[in-house]
C-alpha positions as MATLAB code, in Angstrom:
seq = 'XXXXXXXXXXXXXXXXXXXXXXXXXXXXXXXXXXXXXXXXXXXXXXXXXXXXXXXXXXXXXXXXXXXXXXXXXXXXXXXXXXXXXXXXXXXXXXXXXXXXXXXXXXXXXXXXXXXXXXXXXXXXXXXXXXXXXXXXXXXXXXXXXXXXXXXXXXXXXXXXXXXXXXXXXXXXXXXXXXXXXXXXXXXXXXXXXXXXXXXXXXXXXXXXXXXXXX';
ca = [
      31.337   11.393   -4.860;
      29.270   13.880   -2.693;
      29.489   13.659    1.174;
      26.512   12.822    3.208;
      27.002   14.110    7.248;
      24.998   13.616   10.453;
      23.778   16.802   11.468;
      23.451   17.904   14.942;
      23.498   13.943   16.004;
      22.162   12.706   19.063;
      23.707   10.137   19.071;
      27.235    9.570   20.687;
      28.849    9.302   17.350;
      28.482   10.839   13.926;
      28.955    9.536   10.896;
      29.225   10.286    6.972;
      29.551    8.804    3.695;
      30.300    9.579    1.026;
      27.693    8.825   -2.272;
      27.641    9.453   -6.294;
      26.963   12.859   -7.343;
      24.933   12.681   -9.852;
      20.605   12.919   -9.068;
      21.147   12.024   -5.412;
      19.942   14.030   -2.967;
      20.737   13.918    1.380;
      17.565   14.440    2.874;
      17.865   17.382    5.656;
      16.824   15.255    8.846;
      16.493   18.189   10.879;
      14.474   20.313    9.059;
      10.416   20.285    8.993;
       9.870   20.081    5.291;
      12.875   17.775    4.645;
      10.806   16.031    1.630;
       9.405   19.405    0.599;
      13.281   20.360    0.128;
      14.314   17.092   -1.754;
      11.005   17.312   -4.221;
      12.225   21.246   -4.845;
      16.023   20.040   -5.826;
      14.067   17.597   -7.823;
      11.957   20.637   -9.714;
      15.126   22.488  -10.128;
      17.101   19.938  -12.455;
      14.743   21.670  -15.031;
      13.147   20.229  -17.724;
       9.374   20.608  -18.658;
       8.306   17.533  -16.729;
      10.502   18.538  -13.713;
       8.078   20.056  -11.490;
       5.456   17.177  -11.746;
       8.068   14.409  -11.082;
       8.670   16.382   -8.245;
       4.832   16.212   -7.348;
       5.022   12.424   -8.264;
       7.924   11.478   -6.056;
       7.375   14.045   -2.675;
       4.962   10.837   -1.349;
       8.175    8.682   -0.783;
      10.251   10.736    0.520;
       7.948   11.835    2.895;
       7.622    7.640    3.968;
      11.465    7.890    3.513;
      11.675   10.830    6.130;
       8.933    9.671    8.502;
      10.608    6.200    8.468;
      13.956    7.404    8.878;
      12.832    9.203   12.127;
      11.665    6.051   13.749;
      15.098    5.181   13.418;
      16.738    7.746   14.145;
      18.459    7.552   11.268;
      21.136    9.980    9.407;
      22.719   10.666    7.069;
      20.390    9.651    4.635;
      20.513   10.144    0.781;
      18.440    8.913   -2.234;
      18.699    8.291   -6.004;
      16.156    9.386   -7.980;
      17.001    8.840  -11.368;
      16.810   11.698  -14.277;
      13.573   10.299  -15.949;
      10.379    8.943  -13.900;
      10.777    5.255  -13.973;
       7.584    3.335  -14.876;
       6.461    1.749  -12.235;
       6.718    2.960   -8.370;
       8.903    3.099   -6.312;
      10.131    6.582   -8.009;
      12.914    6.522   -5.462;
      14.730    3.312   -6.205;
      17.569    3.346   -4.388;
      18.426    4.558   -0.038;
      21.410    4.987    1.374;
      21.464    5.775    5.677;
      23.257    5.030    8.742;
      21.290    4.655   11.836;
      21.689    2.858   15.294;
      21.235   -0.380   16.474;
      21.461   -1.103   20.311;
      22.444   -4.126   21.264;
      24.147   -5.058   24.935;
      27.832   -4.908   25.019;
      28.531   -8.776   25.433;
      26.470   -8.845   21.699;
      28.190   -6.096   20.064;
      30.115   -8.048   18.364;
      30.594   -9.078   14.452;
      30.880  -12.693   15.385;
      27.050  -12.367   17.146;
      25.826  -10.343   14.231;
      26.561  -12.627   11.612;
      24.949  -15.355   13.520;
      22.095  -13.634   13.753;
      21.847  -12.268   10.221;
      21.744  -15.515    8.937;
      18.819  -17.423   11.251;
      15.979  -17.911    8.688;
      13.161  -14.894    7.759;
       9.972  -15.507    6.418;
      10.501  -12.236    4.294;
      13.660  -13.236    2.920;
      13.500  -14.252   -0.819;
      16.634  -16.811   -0.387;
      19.464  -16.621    1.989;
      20.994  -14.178    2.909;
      24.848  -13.725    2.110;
      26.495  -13.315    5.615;
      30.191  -12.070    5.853;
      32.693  -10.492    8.383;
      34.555   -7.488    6.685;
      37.416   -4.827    7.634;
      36.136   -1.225    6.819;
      37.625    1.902    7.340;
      35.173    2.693   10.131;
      35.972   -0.716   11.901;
      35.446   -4.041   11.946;
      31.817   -5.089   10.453;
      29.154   -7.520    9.701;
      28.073   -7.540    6.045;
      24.425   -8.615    5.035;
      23.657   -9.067    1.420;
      19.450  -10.225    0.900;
      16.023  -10.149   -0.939;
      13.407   -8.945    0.550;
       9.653  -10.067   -0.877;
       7.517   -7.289    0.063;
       3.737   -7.143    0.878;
       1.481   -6.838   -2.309;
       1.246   -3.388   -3.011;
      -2.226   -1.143   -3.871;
      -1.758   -2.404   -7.604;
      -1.369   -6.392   -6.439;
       2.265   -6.678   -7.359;
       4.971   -7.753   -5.432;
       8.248   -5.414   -5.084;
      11.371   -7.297   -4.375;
      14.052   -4.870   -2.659;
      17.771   -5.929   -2.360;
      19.817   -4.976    0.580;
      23.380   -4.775    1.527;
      24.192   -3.745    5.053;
      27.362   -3.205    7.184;
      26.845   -3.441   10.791;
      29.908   -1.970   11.839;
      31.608   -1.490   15.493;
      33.598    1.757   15.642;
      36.045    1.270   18.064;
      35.115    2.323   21.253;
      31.658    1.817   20.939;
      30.038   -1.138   23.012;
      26.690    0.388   22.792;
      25.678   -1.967   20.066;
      26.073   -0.995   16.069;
      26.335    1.543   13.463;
      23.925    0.166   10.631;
      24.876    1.212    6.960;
      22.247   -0.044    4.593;
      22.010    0.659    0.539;
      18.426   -0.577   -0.518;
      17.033   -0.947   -3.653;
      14.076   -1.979   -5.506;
      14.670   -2.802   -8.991;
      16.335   -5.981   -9.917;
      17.957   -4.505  -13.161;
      19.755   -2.810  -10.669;
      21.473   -5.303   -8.519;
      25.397   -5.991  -10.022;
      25.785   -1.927  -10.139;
      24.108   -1.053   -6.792;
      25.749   -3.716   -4.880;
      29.163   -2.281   -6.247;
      28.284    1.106   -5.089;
      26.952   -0.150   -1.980;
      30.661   -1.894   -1.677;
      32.485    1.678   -2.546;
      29.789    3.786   -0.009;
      31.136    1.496    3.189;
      34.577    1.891    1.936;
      33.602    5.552    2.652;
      31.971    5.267    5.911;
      33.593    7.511    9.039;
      32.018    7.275   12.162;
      33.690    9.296   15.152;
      32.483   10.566   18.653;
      30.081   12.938   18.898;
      31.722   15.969   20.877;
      28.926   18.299   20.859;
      26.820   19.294   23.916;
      24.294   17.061   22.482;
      26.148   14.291   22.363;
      26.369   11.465   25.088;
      30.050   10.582   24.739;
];
């Protein structure tokens, strides 16, 4: 397992996980070419093909990035598996932590899991709702399918979430969202597992920088 850390948060906490080693990559969220970067470590696994995978894939993780920033998410790190898969997304699988506000009577795991599990239009079925003890605090966990828009090629891309929404102690500022996403189906038993041992991982503590609003 690799760690994944917040860097220079601005955020009153800062968190990390920790993810498998092997062909992920943490995007750098405070650098300009972040997906630039990721496509290079991508190029430099080698291999005759390597450079355009690279190419292939820099498209979403620039989305990846640019979305990321609305949310001011990190840390955030992606699997993108040793061979080009054969249909897009090349970037199956996200892992980040990112913030969401909420007033302090509603911070709690009790008001998340009610709300988690009022009915979505996107939602494929219903969504598995639970209240669970991590590391990092107490937390809401949110397992669903998510039916996407059709995409340029008219096919529908089903992605499967599990996220914690956890309340570090201390915090009445809302939550501390982990979410592992993924996109193919074949996927699901394994991912969830390793979405299970990421959370398990999960450290959130106050951010004592300058920067930080603790």
């Amino acid at each position: 397992m690799t760690d994944a850390l917040t860097k220079e948060p601005a955020h009153p906490w800062v968190a990390a996980f920790q993810h498998p080693e092997e062909f992920w990559i943490q995007l750098d969220m405070k650098a300009t070419d972040t997906a630039e970067q990721a496509a290079q470590a991508i190029a430099d696994r080698g291999g005759e093909l390597s450079q355009d995978y690279a190419e292939a894939v820099y498209p979403e993780l620039q989305v990846i990035r640019d979305g990321a920033l609305e949310r001011e998410a990190s840390p955030i790190a992606v699997y993108v598996p040793p061979e080009p898969l054969s249909s897009r997304p090349l970037v199956p699988v996200t892992a980040f932590v990112a913030p969401v506000p909420a007033p302090a009577d509603q911070s709690t795991v009790e008001a998340m899991a009610e709300l988690a599990a009022q009915p979505q239009p996107y939602r494929y079925r219903d969504p598995l709702v639970s209240i669970v003890e991590l590391p990092a605090g107490p937390a809401c966990r949110v397992h669903e399918l998510v039916l996407n828009e059709r995409s340029e090629d008219g096919r529908r891309v089903m992605n499967e979430y599990v996220s914690y929404y956890v309340v570090p102690p201390g915090y009445d500022q809302g939550f501390v969202e982990l979410t592992v996403t993924w996109s193919s189906p074949t996927l699901g038993a394994s991912m969830e597992e390793t979405a299970d041992d990421i959370a398990g991982t999960l450290t959130i503590h106050p951010n004592e920088s300058p920067g930080g609003e603790s």
